[in-house]
MARTINU-915613 format. One record per residue: residue number from 1; residue in three letters; x, y negated, z negated of N, C-alpha, C in turn. Coordinates in Angstrom, 1 decimal. Layout:
! residues N
{NUM, "ALA", {X, Y, Z}, {X, Y, Z}, {X, Y, Z}}
...
This chain:
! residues 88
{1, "UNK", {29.0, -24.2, -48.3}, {27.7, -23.9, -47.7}, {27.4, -24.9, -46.6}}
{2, "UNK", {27.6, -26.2, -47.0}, {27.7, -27.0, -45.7}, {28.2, -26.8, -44.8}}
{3, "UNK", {29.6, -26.0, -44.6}, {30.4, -25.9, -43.7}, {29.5, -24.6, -42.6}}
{4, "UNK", {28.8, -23.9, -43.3}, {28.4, -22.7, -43.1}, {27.1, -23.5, -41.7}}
{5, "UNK", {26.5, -24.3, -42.6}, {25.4, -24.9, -41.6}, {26.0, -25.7, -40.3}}
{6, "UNK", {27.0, -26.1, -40.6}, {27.3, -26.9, -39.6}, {27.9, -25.6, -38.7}}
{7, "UNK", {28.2, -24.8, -39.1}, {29.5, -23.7, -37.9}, {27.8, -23.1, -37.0}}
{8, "UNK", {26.5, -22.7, -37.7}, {25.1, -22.2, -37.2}, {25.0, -23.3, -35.5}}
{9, "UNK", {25.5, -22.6, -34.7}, {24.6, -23.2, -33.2}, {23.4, -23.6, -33.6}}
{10, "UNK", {22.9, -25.0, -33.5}, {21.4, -25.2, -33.6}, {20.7, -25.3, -32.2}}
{11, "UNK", {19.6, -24.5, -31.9}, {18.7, -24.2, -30.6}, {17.5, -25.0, -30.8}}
{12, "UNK", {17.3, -25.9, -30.5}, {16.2, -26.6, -30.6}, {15.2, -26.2, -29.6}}
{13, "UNK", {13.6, -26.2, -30.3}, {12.8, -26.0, -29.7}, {13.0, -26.5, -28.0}}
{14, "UNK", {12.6, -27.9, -27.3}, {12.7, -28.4, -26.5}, {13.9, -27.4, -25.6}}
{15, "UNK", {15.2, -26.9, -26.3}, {16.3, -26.5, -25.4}, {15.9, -25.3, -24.9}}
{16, "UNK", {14.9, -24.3, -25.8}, {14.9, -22.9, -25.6}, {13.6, -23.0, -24.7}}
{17, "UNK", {12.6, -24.2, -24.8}, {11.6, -24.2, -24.2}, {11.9, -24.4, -22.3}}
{18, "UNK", {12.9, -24.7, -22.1}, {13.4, -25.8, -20.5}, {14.6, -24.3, -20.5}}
{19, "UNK", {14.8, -23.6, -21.4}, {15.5, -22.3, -20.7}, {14.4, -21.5, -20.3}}
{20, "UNK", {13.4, -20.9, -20.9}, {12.5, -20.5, -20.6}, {11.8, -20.5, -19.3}}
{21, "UNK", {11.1, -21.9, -19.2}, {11.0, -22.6, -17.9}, {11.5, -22.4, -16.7}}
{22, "UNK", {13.1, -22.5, -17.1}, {13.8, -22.4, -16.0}, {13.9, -20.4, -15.5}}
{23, "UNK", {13.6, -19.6, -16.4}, {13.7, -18.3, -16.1}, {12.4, -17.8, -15.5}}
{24, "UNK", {11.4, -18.4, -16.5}, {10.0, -17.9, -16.0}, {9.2, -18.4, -14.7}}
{25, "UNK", {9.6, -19.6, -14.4}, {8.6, -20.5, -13.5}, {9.4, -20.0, -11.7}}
{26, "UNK", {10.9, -19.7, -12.0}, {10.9, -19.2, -10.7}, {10.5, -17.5, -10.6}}
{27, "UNK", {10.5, -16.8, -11.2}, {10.2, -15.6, -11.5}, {8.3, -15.0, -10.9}}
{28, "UNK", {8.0, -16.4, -12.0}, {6.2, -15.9, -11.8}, {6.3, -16.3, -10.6}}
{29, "UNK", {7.0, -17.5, -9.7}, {6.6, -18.0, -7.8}, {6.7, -16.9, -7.2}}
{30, "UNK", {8.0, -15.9, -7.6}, {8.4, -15.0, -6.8}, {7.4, -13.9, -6.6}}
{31, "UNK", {7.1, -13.5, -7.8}, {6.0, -12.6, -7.7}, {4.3, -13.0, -7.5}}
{32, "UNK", {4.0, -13.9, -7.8}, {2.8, -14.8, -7.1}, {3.2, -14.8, -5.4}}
{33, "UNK", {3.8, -15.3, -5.0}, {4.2, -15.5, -3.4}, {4.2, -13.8, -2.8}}
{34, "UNK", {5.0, -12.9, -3.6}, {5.2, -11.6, -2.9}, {3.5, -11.5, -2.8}}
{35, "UNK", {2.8, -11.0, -4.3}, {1.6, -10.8, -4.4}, {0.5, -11.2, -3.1}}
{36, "UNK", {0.8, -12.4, -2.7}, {-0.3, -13.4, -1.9}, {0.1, -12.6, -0.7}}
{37, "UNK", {1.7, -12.8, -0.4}, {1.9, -12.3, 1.2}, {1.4, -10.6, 0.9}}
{38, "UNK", {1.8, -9.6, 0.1}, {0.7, -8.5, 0.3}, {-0.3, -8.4, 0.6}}
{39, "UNK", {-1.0, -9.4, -0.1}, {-2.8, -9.1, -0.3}, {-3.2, -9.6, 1.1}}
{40, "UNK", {-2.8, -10.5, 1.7}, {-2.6, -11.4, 2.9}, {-3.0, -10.7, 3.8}}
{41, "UNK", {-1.6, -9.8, 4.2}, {-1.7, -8.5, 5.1}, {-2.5, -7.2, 4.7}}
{42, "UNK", {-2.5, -7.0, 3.5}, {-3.7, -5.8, 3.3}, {-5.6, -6.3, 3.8}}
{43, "UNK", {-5.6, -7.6, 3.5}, {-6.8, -8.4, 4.5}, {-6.7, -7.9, 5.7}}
{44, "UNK", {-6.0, -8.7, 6.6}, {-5.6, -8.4, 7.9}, {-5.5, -6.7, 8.5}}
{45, "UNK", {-4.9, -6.0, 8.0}, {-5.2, -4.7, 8.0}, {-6.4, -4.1, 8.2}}
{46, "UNK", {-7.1, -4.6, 6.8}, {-8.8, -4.0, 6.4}, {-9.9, -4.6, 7.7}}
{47, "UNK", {-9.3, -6.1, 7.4}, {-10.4, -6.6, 8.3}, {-10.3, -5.9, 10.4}}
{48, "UNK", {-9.1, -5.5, 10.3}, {-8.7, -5.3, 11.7}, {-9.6, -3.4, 11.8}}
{49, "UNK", {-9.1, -2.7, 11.3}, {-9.6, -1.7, 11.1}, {-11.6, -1.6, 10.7}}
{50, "UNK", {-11.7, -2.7, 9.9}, {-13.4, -2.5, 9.8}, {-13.6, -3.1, 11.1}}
{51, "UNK", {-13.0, -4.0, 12.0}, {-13.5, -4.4, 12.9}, {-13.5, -3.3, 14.3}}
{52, "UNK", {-12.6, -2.3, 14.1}, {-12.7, -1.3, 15.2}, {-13.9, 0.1, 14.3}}
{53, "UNK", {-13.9, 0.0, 13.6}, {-14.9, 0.9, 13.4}, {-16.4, 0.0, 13.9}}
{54, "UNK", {-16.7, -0.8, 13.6}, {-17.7, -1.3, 14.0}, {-18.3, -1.5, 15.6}}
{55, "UNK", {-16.9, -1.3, 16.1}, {-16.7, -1.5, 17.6}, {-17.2, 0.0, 18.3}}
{56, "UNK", {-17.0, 1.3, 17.3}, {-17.0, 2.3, 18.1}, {-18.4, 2.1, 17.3}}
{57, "UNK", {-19.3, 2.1, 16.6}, {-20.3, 2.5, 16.0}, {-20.9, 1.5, 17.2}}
{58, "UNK", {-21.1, 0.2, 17.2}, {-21.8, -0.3, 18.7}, {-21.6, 0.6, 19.8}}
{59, "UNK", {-20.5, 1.0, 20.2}, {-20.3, 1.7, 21.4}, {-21.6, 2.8, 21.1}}
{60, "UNK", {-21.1, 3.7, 20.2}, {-22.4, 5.1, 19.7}, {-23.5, 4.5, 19.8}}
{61, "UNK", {-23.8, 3.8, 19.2}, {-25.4, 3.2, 19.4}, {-25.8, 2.6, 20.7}}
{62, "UNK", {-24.9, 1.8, 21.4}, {-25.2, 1.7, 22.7}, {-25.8, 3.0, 23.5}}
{63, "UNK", {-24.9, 3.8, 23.3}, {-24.8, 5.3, 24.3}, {-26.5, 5.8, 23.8}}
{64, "UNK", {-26.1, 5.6, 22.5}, {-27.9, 6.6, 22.2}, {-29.0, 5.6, 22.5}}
{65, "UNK", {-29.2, 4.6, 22.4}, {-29.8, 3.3, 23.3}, {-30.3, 3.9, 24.7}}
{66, "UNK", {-28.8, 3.8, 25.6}, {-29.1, 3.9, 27.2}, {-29.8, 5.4, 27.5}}
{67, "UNK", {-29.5, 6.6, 26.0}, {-30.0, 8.2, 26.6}, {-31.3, 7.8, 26.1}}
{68, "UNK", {-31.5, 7.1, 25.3}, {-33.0, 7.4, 25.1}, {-34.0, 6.2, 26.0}}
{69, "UNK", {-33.7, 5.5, 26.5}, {-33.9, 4.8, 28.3}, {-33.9, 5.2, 28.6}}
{70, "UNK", {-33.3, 6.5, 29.0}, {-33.1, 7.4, 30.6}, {-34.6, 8.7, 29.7}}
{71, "UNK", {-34.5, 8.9, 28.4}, {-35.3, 10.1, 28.8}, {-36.9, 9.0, 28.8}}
{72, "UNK", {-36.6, 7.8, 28.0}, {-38.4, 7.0, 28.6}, {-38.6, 7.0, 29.7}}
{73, "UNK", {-37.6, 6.4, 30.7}, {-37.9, 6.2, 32.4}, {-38.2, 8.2, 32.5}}
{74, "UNK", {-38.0, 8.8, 32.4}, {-37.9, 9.9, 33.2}, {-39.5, 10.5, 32.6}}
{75, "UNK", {-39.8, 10.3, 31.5}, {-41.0, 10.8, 31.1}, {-41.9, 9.7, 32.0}}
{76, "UNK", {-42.0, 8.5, 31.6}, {-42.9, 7.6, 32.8}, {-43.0, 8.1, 34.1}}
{77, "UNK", {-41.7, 8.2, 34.8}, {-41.8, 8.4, 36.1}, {-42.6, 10.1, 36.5}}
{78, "UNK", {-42.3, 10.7, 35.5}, {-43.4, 12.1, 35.1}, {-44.6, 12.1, 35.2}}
{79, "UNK", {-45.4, 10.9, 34.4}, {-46.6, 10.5, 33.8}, {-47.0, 9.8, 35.2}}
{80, "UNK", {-46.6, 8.8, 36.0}, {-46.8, 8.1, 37.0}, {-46.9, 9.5, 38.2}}
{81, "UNK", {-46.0, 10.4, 38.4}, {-46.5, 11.3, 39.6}, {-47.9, 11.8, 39.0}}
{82, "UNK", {-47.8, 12.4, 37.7}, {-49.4, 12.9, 37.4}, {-50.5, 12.2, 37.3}}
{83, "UNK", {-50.7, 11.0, 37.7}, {-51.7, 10.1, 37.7}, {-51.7, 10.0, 39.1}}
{84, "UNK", {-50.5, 9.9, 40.1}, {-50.4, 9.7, 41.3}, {-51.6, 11.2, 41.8}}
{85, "UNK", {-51.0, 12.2, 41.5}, {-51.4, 13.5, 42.3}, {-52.8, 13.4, 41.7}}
{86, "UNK", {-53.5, 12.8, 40.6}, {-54.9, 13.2, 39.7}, {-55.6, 12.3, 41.0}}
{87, "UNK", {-55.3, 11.0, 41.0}, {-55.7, 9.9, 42.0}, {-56.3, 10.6, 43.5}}
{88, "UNK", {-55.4, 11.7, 44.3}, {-55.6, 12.4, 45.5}, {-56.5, 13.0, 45.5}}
């Protein structure tokens, strides 16, 4: 029975823990690093795209801005002949 124990490979904690280590710690970088560079660029993406939407939505608002200036001036300049001609 002794012989029996002695022929058993003994795996010591410490040995299985530093294999471990060595399998898992570059594994999780790899996929942490992939992870980061995705999310990275999916930022970049979102943020580039919310920034052109925003761009056209000022443009739209600008525009409805300047038409609704042109129809104030145009009603004033209405209101100003009718005071002009009341005036005569």
């Amino acid at each position: 029975m002794n012989i029996a124990k002695k022929l058993e490979p003994r795996i010591s904690l410490w040995s299985m823990t530093k294999y471990f280590l060595m399998v898992f710690v570059p594994l999780a970088t790899l996929i942490v690093g992939v992870t980061v560079v995705t999310r990275s660029y999916e930022i970049r993406r979102e943020t580039a795209v919310f920034e052109s939407k925003e761009s056209n939505n000022l443009d739209l608002l600008e525009s409805v801005i300047i038409d609704d200036y042109a129809e104030i001036i145009s009603d004033l300049m209405y209101l100003s002949e009718v005071n002009a001609l009341k005036g005569t």
